[in-house]
N, C-alpha and C positions, 0 to 999 in steps of 0.2 A: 458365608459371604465375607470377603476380604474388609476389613475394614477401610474409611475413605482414609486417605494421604493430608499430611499437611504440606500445602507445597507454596514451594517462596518460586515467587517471578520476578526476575531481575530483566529491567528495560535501561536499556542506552539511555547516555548524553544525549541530547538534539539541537542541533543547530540553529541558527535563526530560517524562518522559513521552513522548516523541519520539523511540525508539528504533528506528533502521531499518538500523541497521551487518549483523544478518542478511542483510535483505532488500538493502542492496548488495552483500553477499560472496557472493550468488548470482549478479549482474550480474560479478564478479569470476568467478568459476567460469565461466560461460555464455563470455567473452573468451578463456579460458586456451587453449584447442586453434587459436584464429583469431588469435593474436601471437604473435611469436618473443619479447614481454616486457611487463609491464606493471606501469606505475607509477601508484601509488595516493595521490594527494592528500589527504589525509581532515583531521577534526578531532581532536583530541588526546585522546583517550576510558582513563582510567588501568584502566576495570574492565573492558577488551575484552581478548581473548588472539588477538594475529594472527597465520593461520599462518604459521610462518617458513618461508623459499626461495618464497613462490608469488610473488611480486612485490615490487616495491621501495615501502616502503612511509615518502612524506612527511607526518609530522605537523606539523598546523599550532600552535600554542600557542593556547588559547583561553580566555575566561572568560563562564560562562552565565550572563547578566543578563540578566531577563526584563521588571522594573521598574524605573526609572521606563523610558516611552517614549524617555527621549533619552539615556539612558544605553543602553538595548537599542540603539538606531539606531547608535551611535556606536559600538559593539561590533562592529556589522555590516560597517559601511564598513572597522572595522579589519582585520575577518578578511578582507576580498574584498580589502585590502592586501594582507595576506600571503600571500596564494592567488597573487594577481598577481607578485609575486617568484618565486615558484616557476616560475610560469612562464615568466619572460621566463630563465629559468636552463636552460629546457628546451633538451635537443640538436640537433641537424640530422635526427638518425634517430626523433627521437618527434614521425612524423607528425598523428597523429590524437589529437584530445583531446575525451573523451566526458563533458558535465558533466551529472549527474544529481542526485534526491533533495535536493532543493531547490537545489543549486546550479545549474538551469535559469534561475537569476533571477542569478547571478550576471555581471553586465553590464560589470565595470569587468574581471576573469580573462578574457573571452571574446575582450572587445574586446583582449585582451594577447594572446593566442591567435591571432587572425589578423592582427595585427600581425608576430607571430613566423612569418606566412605554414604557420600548422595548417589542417588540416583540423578542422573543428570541430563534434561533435553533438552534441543535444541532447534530453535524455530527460526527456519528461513526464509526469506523470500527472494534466492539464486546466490550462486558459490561469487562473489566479486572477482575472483581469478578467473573464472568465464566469463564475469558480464565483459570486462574490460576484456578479452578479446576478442569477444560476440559484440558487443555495441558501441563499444568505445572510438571514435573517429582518428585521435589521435591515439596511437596506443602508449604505453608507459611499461616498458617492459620488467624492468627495476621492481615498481609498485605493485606490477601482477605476482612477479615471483615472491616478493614478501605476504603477502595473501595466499597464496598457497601455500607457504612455510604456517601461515597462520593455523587456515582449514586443515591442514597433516593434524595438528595438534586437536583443534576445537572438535572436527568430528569424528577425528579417530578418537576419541575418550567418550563420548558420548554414546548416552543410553538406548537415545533415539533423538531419529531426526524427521522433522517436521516444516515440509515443504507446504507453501498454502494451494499447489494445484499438483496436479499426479503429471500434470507435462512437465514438472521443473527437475523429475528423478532422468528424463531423456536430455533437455535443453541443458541442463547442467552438470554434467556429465556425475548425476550420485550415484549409477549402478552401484560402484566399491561397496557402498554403500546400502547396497537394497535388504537387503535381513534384516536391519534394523530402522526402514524409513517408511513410516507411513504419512499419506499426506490429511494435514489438519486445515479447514478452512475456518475464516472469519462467519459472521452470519450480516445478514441485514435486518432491521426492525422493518416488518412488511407493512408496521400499523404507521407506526410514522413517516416511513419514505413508501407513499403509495400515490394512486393515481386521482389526482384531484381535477383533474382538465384531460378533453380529449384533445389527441394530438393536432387537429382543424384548427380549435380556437385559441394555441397556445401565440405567445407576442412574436417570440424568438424561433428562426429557422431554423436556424447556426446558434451555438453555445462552447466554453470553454471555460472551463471549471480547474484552477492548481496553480503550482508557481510559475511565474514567469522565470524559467530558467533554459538552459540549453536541453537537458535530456528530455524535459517535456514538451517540446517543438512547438513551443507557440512562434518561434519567428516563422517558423515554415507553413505553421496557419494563418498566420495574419498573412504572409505572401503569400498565400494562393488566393485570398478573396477577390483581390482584384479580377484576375482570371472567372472566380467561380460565380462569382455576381454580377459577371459582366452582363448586362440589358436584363436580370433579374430585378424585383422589388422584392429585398430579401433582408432583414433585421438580423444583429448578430449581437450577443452576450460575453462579453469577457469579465468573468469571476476571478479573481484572486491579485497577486500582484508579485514586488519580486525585482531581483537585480537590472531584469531586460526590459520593466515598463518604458523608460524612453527609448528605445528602439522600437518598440512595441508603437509607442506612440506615433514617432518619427515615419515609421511604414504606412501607417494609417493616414499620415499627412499627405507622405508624398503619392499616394495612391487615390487619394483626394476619397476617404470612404469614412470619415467621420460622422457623417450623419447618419450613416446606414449602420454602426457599431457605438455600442456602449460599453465605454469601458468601468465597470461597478465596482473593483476591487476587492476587496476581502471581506466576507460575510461572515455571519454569527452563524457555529453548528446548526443551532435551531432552528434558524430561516432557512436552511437549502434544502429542504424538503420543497417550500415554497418556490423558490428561485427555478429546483430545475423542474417544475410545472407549468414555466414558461418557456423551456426549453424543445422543440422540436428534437434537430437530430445535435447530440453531442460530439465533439469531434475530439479524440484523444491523440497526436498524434507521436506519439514520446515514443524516446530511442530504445529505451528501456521500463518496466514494471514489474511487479512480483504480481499477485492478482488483485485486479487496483482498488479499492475500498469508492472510489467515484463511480465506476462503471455497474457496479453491483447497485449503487444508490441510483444512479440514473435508470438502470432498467426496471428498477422496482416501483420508480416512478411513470414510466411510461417511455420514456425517453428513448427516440433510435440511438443505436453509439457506432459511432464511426471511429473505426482505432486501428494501429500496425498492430501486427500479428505478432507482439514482443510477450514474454511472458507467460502469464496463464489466459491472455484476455481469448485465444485462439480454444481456451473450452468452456468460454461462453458467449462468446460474437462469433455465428456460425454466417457466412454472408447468405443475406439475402433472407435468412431464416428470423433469427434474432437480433439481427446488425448488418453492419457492413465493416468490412477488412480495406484497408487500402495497403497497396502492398508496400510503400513504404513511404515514407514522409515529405519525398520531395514535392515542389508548391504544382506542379506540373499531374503528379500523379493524385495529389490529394485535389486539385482545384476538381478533373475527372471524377473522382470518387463523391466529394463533394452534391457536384451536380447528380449524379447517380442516385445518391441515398434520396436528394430532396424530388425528384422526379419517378419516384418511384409510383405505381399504380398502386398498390397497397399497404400502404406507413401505418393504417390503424390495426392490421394485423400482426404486422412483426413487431409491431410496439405490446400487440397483446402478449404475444409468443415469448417475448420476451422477458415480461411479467411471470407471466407462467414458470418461466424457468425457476426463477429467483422462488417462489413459493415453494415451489417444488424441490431445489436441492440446497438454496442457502436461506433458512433459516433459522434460528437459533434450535430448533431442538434438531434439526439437522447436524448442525456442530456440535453440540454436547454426544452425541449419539457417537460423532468422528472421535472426541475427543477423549469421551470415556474409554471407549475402543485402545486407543494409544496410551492412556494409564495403565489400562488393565496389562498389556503385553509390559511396560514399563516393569512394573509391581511382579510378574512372575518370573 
């Protein structure tokens, strides 16, 4: 038997509102049983609590500057400096080095990386030169082509590549790519986000769970309410918060539907097991996702999810079966969709079926099973 790997995970900078330090401490967990050790790269986050003994944990020093452009650019190159010292510092015995959660694009660490003769993966969730010409509204032509200058680089060097759904090797055009990609998912804790209320007695019809920003289309949910509640008595949940809260608010004014919406704003990880137990159907309506870390949580809870067919969500919101698809985000088609999911004759079955799923294909020894899978090809 091979022995286990010591493998370093290097995770991006994050922005404000761009919090995904959870959703890597799962990719953390999911490694722990498949290395004899692992060290963790990360960025310097003063309001995170890491657990202590699970891995050796490098922070990098950083500062969030979002504006101007060339002060952001210039921030960048410096962190993917200091990412790079770290590695050329690595051992002889920390074979494998897994860069994820944004630092996929991390190009000048990678290039240091098999320099230092690593084994080297790479975890995505969609090539950014497709997203931007797949969902991008306005496009940036400039911007795409420097992304795929990027991606030549990042995944032509790499070991393997690690898409979180098997649609993102079609959707995003990794054929080139296929000898060396298999796809790795997240898991959900099935103990903690589980079904604590039947979908009858929950508060909220309507729920919306992430940031108030453009690619996750909350303007275009909060405009359709209007439409979708029209002579409804129907309660709605707005979790999280973000650039677009006053417009957010503003539509809600002029559409005169504050009393039928709550808007809660940002919650503690631990609570939203809670939260979306009051949630009926969830409504995802974003322009874009990799496979979404909410959707997976909501179904394991009980929760219908109403979402675009963007991403991976299309092989796990099957309509009608486990969810509902709207086909795309305008307040016209979603107010339709909308009324669809909540008039449905059978919400307690596809809420169960959709449980079922999540037991069944995302759970944590599910992903360990994917994931050792992809070491092992890694390593031969």
């Amino acid at each position: 038997m091979e022995p286990k790997p010591h493998i370093v995970l290097v995770t991006s900078r994050w922005f404000k509102n761009q919090n995904l330090y959870f959703t890597a401490l799962k990719l953390v967990q999911i490694l722990k049983p498949l290395s004899r050790e692992i060290t963790w790269i990360i960025t310097e986050q003063e309001d995170k609590n890491y657990p202590a003994g699970e891995f050796t944990l490098l922070k990098i020093p950083d500062r969030t500057v979002e504006k101007p452009l060339a002060a952001r650019l210039w921030y960048l190159v410096l962190h993917q400096m200091r990412v790079v010292h770290q590695v050329l510092r690595l051992g002889k015995d920390q074979g494998v080095v897994i860069f994820a959660f944004g630092a996929d694009y991390f190009v000048l660490p990678m290039l240091a990386a098999k320099l230092k003769g690593k084994r080297v993966a790479l975890r995505t969730d969609g090539r950014t030169s497709r997203v931007i010409g797949k969902y991008w509204q306005r496009k940036n032509r400039p911007l795409q082509m420097l992304y795929q200058g990027v991606e030549a680089v990042t995944y032509g060097i790499s070991d393997a590549i690690i898409p979180e759904s098997e649609n993102f090797v079609g959707l995003y055009d990794m054929g080139h790519y296929e000898k060396k990609t298999w796809a790795g998912s997240l898991y959900v804790d099935t103990a903690r986000f589980a079904v604590q209320k039947g979908i009858s007695e929950r508060k909220y019809d309507l729920g919306f769970v992430g940031r108030f920003s453009r690619e996750k289309g909350i303007i275009e949910f909060v405009s359709a309410l209007g439409t979708a509640l029209d002579g409804e008595e129907c309660r709605v949940a707005l979790i999280g918060d973000g650039d677009l809260r006053s417009e957010v608010e503003a539509i809600l004014a002029r559409d005169q539907l504050r009393e039928f919406v709550d808007v809660i704003g940002w919650i503690d990880n631990t609570d939203l097991p809670r939260h979306l137990n009051t949630i009926k159907v969830l409504v995802v309506p974003s322009y874009r996702e990799g496979l979404p870390n909410i959707v997976l949580e909501a179904m394991a809870c009980g929760c219908i999810v109403l979402a675009t067919p963007v991403g991976g969500i299309p092989a796990l919101v099957r309509d009608g079966v486990t969810g509902f698809i709207t086909e795309d985000n305008s307040s016209g088609t979603l107010s339709q969709n909308i009324r669809r999911a909540l008039r449905h004759p059978d919400m307690k079955g596809i809420s169960e079926t959709a449980r079922e799923l999540i037991e069944r294909s995302y759970t944590y020894d599910a992903a360990v099973r994917q994931y050792g899978q992809i070491l092992a090809h890694i390593s031969s």
